[in-house]
C-alpha positions as CSV (number, residue, x, y, z in Angstrom):
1,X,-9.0,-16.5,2.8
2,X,-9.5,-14.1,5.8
3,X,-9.5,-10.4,5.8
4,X,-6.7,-10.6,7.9
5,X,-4.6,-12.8,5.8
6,X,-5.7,-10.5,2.4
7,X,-4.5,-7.3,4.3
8,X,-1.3,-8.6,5.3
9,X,-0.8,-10.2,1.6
10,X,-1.5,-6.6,0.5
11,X,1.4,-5.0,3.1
12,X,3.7,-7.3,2.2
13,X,3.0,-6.8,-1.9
14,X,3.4,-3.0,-1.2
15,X,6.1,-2.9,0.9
16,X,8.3,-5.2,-2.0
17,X,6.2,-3.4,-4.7
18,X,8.6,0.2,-3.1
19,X,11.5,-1.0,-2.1
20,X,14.2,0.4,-1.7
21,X,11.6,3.7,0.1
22,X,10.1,2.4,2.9
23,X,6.2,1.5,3.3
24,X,4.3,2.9,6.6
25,X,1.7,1.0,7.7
26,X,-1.1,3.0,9.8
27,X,-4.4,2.5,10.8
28,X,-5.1,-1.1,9.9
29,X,-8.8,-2.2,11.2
30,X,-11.7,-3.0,10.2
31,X,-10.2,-4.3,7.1
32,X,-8.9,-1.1,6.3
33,X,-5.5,0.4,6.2
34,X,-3.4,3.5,5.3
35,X,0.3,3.2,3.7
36,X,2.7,6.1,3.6
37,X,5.4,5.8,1.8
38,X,8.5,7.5,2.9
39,X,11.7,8.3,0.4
40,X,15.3,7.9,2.0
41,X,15.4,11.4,3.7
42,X,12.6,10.1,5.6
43,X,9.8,12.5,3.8
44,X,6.6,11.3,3.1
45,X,6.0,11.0,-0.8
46,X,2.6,9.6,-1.1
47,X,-0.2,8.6,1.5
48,X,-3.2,6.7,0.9
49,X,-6.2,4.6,2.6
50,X,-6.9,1.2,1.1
51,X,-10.5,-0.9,1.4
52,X,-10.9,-4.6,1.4
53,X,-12.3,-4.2,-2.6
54,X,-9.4,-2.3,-3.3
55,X,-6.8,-5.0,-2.6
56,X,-8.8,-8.7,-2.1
57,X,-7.2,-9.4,-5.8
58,X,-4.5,-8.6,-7.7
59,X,-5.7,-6.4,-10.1
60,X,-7.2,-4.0,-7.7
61,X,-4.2,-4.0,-6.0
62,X,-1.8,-3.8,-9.0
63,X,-3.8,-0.6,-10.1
64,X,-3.4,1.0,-6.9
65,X,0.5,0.4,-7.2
66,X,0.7,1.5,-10.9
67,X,-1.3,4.9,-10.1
68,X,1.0,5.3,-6.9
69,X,4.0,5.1,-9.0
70,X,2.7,7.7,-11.4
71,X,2.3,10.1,-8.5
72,X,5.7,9.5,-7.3
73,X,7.4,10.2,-10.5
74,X,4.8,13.3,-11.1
């Protein structure tokens, strides 16, 4: 699978992994990318740059998703 095809696998599972608050998207190059994510008032909860190692499989990614939700709720 191509880096391209992994990052966008990895928007798409962050965006549904927040829902209903909405995922930003910034910066995505190089295989890199930053996500926001942004409550219903439009405020910016939690921000963060991901790396290819950091989301090429799901565990990666699935830790980076369980350790943004524990900042949310913090």
């Amino acid at each position: 699978m191509t880096t391209h095809i992994k990052t966008q696998n990895a928007i798409r599972t962050l965006t549904n992994a927040f829902a209903p608050m909405d995922c930003l998207i910034m910066a995505a190059r190089k295989g890199c990318f930053s996500f926001t994510i942004v409550n219903e008032h439009g405020i910016a909860r939690h921000s963060e740059r991901l790396y290819p190692d950091q989301y090429s499989s799901d565990a990666p990614l699935q830790a980076v998703i369980d350790r943004t939700r524990q900042a949310l709720v913090a």
